[in-house]
C-alpha positions in Angstrom: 109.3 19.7 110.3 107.4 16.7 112.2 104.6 15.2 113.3 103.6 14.0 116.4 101.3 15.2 119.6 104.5 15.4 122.0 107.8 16.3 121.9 109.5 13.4 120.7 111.6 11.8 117.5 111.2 13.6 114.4 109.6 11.2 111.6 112.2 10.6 109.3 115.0 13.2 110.5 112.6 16.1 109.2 114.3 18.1 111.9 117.9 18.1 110.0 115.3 20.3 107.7 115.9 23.1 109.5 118.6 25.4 109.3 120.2 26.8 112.2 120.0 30.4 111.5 116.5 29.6 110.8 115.8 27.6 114.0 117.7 31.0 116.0 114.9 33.0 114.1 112.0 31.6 114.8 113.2 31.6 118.4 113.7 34.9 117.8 110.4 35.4 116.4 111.6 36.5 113.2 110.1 33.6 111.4 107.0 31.7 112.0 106.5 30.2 108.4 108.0 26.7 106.9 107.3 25.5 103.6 107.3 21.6 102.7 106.3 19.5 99.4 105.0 16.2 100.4 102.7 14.1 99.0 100.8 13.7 102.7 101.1 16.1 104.7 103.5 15.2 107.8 102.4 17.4 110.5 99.3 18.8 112.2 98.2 21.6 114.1 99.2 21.3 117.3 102.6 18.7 116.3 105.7 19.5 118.5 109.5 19.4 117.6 112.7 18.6 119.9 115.6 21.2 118.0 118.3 22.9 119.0 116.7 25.9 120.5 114.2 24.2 121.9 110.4 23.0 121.0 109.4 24.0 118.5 104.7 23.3 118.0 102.8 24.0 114.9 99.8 26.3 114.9 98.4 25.1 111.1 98.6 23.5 108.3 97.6 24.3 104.9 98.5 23.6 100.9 99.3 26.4 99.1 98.7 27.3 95.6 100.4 30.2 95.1 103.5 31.9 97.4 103.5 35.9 97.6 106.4 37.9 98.9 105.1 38.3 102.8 105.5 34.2 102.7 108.9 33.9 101.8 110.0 37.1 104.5 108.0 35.0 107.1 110.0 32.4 106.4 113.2 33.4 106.3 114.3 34.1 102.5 114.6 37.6 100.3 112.1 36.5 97.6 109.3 34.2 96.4 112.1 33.1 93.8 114.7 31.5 96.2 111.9 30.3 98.5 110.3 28.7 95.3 114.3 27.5 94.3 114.6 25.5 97.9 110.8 23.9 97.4 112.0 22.6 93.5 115.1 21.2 95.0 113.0 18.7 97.4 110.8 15.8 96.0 107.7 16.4 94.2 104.1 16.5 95.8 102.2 19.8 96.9 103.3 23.1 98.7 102.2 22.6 102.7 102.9 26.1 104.7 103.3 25.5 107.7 102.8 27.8 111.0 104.5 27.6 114.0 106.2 28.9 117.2 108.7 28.1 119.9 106.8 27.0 122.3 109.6 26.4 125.3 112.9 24.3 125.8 113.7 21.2 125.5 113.0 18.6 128.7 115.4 16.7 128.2 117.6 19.8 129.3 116.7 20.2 132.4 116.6 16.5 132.6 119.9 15.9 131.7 121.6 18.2 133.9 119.5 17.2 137.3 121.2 14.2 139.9 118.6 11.3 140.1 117.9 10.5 143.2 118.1 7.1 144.6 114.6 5.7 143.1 115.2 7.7 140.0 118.6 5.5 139.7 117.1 2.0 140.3 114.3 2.7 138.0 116.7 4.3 135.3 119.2 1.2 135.3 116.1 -1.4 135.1 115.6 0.5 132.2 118.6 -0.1 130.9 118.7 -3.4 131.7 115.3 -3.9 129.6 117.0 -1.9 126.7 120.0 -4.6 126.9 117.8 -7.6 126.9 115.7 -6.1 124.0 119.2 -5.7 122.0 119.8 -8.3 119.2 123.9 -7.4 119.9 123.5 -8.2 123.8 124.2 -5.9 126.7 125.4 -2.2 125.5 124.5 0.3 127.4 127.0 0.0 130.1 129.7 0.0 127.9 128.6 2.9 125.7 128.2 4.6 128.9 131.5 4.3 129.7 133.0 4.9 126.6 131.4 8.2 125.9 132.6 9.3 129.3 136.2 8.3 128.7 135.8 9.4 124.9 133.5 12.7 125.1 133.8 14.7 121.8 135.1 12.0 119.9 132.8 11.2 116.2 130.1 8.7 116.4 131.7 6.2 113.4 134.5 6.4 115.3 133.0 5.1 118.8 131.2 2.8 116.4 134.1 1.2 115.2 135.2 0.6 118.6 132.7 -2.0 119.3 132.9 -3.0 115.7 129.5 -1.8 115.0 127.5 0.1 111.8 127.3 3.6 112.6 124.0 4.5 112.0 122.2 1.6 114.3 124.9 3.2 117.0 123.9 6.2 116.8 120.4 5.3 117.2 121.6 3.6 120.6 123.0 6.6 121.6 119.8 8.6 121.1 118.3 6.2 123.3 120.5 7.4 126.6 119.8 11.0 125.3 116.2 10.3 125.1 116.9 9.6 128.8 118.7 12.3 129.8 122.1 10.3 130.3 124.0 11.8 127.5 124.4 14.9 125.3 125.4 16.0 121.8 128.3 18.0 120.8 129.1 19.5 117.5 130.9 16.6 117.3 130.5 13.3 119.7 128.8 13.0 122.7 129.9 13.7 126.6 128.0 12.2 129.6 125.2 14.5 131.3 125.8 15.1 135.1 122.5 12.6 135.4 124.8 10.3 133.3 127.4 10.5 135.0 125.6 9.5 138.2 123.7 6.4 136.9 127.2 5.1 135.3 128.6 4.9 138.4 125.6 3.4 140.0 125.7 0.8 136.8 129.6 0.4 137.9 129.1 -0.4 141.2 126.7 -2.9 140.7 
């Protein structure tokens, strides 16, 4: 689960939290419950999520005290007993329940799969260009660009490696040209979104 008013970056990964089958049903409608123990709570009403299926916004927020059997259904498990097992596995704090919906797909989707147009490509590669000045290990985004197209697929430590860099600060790169619609994630690697595609060749041809 995460906070935030927008669609955007999950606060600290919280949306690895979330099973696929349960993401599926709650597209589905199946489920519309989450249960979290945190000391603070880390979302609010009206909080949206970028996942898999979509965006995911919460409806409220609230600590419970005590779990019944309707809870756990709603939120995916057979019993208050294995809901209550997954909650004791997690760090301590309180029991937040958690309501929420899909509220529609993800922009970057549609994004991601439209051809900039002329303006759309000048302002997109000055954006790059501020992303490579801002970079304490100099200009990168061409390069990653390119590499993903001629590597799609391919796992991120091992594009990391290629440029002889950690693979977590890499990745986070990377989710920078996602954020932007210029790339996509696979089950495993990345591959260059059509809108990627056309800005690396306007960065090429520069």
């Amino acid at each position: 689960m995460a906070a935030g008013g927008r669609p955007g970056r999950s606060p600290a990964g919280l949306s690895v939290l979330f099973r696929r089958r349960d993401l599926d049903a709650i597209a589905a409608g199946t489920i519309d419950l989450s249960f979290r123990r945190w000391v603070q709570p880390r979302v609010r009403a009206g909080s949206r999520l970028r996942t898999a299926v979509g965006v995911l916004e919460v409806d409220a927020v609230s600590v419970v005290r005590r779990l019944t059997g309707a809870d756990a259904r709603r939120a995916g498990y057979e019993s208050v007993a294995a809901l209550q097992a997954d909650l004791d596995r997690g760090k301590p704090g309180e029991t937040y329940r958690v309501q929420l919906h899909l509220s529609g797909p993800d922009p970057r989707v549609e994004l991601r799969d439209r051809l900039p147009t002329p303006d759309e490509v000048t302002v997109m590669v000055d954006r790059l260009r501020r992303l490579d000045r801002a970079s304490t290990c100099g200009a990168w985004t061409t390069a990653v660009l390119q590499t993903i197209a001629d590597r799609p697929a391919v796992r991120a430590p091992d594009l990391a490696a290629s440029f002889d860099r950690d693979t977590q600060p890499f990745k986070i790169d990377v989710r920078k040209l996602k954020e932007l619609g210029l790339t996509e994630s696979l089950p495993v690697g990345y591959r260059l979104s059509p809108r990627g595609q056309a800005v690396l060749a306007a960065l090429l041809a520069e």
